[in-house]
C-alpha positions in Angstrom: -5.8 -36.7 13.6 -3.2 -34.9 15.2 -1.0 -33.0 12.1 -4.6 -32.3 10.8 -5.1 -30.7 14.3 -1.6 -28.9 14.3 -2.3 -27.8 10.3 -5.7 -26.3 11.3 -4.6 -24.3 14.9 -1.3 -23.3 12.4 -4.1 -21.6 9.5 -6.1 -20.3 11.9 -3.0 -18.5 13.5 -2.2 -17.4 9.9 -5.5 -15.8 9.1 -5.0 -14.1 12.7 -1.7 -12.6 12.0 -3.5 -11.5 8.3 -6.5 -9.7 9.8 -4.0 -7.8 12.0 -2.4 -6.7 8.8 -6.2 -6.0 7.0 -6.6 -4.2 9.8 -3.7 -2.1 10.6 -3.4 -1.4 6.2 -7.2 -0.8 6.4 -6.6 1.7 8.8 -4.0 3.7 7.6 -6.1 5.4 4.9 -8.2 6.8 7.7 -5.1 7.7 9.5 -3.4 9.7 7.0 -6.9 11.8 6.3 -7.4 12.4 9.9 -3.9 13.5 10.2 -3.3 15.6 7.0 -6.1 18.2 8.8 -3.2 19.3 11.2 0.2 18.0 9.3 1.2 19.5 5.4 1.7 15.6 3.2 5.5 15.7 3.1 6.5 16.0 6.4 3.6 14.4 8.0 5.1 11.1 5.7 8.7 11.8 6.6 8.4 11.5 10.5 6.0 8.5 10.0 8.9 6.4 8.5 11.9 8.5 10.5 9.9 7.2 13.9 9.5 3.4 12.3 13.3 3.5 11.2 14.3 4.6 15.0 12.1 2.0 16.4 13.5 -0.7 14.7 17.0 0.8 14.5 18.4 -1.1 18.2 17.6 -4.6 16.7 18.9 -3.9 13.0 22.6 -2.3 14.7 22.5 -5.6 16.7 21.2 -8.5 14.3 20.8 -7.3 10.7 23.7 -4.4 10.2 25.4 -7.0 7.8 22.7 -7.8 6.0 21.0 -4.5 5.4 24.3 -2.9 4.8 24.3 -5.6 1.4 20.8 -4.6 0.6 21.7 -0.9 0.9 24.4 -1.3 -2.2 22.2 -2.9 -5.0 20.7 -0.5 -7.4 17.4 -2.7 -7.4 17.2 -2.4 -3.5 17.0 1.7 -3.9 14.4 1.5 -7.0 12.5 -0.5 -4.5 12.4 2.0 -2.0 11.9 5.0 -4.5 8.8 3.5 -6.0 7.3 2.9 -2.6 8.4 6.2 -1.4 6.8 8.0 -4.5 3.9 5.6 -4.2 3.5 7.2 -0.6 3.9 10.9 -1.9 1.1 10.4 -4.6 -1.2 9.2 -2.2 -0.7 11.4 0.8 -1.0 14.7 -1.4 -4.2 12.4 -3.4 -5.9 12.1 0.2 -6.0 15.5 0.1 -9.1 15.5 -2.3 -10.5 12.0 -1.7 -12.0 10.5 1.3 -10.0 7.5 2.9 -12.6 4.9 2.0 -12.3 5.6 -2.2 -8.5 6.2 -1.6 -7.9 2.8 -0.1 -10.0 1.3 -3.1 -8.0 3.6 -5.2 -4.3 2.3 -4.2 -5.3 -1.1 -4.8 -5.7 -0.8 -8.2 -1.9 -1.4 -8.1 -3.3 -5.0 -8.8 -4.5 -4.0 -12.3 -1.1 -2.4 -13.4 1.3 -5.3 -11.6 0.6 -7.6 -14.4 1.7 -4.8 -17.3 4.7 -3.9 -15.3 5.4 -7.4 -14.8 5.5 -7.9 -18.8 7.7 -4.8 -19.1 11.0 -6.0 -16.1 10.2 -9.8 -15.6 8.8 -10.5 -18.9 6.2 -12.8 -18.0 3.4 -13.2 -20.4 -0.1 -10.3 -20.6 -3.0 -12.0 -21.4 -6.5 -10.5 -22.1 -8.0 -10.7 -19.0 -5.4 -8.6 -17.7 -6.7 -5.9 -20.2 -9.8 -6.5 -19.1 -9.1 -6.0 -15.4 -7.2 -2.7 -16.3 -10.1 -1.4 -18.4 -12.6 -1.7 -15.6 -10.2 -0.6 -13.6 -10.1 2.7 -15.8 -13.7 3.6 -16.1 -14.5 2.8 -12.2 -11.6 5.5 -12.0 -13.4 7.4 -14.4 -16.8 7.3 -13.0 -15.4 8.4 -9.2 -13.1 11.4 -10.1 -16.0 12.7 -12.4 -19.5 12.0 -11.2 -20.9 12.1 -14.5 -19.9 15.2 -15.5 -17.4 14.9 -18.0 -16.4 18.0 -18.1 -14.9 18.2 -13.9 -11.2 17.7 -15.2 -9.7 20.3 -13.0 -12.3 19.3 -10.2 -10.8 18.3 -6.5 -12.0 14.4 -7.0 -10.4 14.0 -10.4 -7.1 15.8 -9.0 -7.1 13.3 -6.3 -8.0 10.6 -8.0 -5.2 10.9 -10.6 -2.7 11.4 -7.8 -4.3 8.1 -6.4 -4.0 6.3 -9.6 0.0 7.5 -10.2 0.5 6.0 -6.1 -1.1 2.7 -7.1 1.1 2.9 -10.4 4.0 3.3 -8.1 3.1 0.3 -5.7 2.8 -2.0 -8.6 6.2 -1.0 -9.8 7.3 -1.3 -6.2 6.3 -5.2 -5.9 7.1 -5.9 -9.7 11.0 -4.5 -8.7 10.0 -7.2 -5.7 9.5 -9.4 -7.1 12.6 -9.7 -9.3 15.1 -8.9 -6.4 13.3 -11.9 -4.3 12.5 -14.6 -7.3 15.4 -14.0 -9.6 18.1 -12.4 -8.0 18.2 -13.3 -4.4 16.0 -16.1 -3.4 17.6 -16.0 0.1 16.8 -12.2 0.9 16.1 -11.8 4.4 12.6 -10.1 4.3 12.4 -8.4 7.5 16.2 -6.5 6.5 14.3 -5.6 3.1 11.4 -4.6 4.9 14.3 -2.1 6.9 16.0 -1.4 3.9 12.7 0.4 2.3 12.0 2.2 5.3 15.3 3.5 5.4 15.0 4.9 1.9 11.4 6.3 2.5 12.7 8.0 5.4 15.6 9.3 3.4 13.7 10.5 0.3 10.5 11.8 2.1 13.0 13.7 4.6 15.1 15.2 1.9 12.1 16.0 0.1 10.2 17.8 3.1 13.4 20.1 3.1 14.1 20.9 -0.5 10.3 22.2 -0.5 11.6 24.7 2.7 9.0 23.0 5.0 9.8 21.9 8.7 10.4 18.4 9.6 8.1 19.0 13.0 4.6 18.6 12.4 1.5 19.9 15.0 1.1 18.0 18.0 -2.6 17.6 16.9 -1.5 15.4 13.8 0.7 13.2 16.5 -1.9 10.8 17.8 -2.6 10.1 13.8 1.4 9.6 13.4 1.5 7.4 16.2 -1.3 5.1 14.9 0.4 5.1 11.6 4.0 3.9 12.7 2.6 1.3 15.3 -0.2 -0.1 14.1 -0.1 0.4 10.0 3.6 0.1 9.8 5.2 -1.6 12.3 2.6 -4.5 13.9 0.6 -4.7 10.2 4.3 -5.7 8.1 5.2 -7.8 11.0 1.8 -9.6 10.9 1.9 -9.7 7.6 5.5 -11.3 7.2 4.4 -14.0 9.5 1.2 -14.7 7.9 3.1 -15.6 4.9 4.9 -18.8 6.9 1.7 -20.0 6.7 -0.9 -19.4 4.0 -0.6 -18.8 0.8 0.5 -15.3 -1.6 -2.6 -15.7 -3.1 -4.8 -16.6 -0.5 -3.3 -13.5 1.4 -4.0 -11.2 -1.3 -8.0 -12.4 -1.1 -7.8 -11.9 2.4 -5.6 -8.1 2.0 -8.4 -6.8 -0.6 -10.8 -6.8 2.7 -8.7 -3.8 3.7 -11.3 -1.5 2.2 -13.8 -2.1 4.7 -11.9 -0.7 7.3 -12.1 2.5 5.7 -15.6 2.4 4.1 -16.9 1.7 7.6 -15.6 4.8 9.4 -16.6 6.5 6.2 -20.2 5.4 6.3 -21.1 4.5 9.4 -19.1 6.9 11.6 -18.4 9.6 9.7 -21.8 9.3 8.1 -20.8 10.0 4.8 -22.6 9.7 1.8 -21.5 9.0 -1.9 -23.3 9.4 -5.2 -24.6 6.7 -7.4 -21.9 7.2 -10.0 -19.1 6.7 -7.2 -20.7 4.0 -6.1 -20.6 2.7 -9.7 -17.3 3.2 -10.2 -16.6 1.0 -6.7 -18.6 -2.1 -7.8 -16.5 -2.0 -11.2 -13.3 -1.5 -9.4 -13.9 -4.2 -7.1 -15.0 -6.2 -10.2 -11.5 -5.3 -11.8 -9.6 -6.9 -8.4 -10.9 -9.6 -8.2 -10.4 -10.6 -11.6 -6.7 -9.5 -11.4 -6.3 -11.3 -8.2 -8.1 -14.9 -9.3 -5.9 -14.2 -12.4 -3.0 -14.3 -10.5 -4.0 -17.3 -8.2 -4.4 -19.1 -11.6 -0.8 -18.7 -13.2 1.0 -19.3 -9.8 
């Protein structure tokens, strides 16, 4: 009776170290739209990781230097961190046009292109219900961004949506590129030195990036309580939480568990924000949802 004790208190702590992440990703969407009303994309997305990459700077000078320093010289390392970063980019300038709830949903749909992507640099197999995941994926898409009306190409929503859909694009390519550095090229990869790694890159990309455009690195001190949430909460305590989670459940339970992001979001949305959506949008939502899930039980099955 006592390892089935141990093995239930050690899931229970791993499902509380996962709904810190749910909550701190789920969050973040709500974050960045809140913020974006004092702070331009670029450098609002710059200081975020510059501030996370300080933060953790101390511990990686005196316990990871070696390691990330490695990291730092493989090519794969930096396409990691460029897809992320553009990911980023795509969906702070998408948020622009789109509420946080229906950009959360949006950015998820990296599920529906990881299995493509996966065909393309691991070449694992595509089957048809990855097709089918990506089609409704598509027309839930569709059915936000236009309402209905065909004909709103150049409308706000479909801008924004499009912008959402190149992000998620950009996160599937991100844990596709991953995935190969972790399963086929490194097994041993310290995680939490990856996890620095990437934020160093973001921080270098998104900061170069702010300048080239002839913007200012210093954002309104309005946008700072925003900033602050993001680094601590959404990107420091979430990819901490989420790390450890892993020691103890499952990818794929996990990535059940992460889809529950969105209700973070929806529920400021709806019930504080007292926004309402139309019937298509609401559409498009269930068939996006239906699209996830599908990828993800997919994806529970082949592992």
């Amino acid at each position: 009776m006592e390892p089935i004790a141990r093995r239930s208190q050690s899931q229970k702590k791993g499902f509380a170290f996962i709904t810190i992440a749910v909550l701190g990703w789920g969050l973040s969407t709500s974050f960045i739209e809140f913020g974006l009303k004092y702070a331009e994309a670029l450098p609002f997305l710059a200081m975020r990781f510059i501030m996370a990459t300080i933060a953790l700077l101390p511990f990686i000078i005196r316990f990871r230097q070696k390691e990330v320093i490695e990291l730092l010289k493989k090519k794969l390392v930096w396409i990691i961190g460029l897809s992320e970063a553009a990911g980023l980019i795509f969906q702070y300038f998408g948020q622009n046009y789109v509420h946080a709830g229906l950009a959360a949903l949006l950015s998820l749909l990296f599920l529906i292109f990881v299995p493509f992507l996966s065909r393309a640099i691991l070449k694992e197999p595509l089957r048809m219900i990855n097709l089918i995941a990506a089609l409704l994926g598509f027309i839930g898409a569709g059915f936000i961004a236009l309402e209905g009306d065909w004909t709103r190409f150049n409308a706000s929503s479909a801008v924004g949506t499009i912008l959402l859909l190149l992000a998620a694009l950009s996160y599937g390519l991100y844990i596709t590129t991953t995935s190969k550095l972790t399963k086929y090229m490194d097994k041993e990869v310290d995680t939490f030195s990856l996890f620095f790694s990437v934020l160093l890159i973001i921080s270098f990309i998104t900061t170069l990036g702010t300048l080239a455009s002839g913007k200012s690195i210093i954002i309104d001190k309005n946008a700072w309580i925003w900033l602050i949430g993001l680094v601590v909460f959404s990107t420091l305590v979430a990819f901490f939480a989420y790390f450890e989670a892993l020691k103890i459940i499952s990818a794929g339970t996990a990535a059940i568990v992460l889809l529950l992001q969105i209700l973070v979001p929806f529920f400021i949305d709806l019930v504080i924000l007292k926004r309402s959506y139309s019937p298509w949008i609401w559409t498009g939502v269930v068939i996006i949802l239906i699209a996830m899930v599908i990828a993800v039980f997919n994806e529970m099955n082949e592992s």
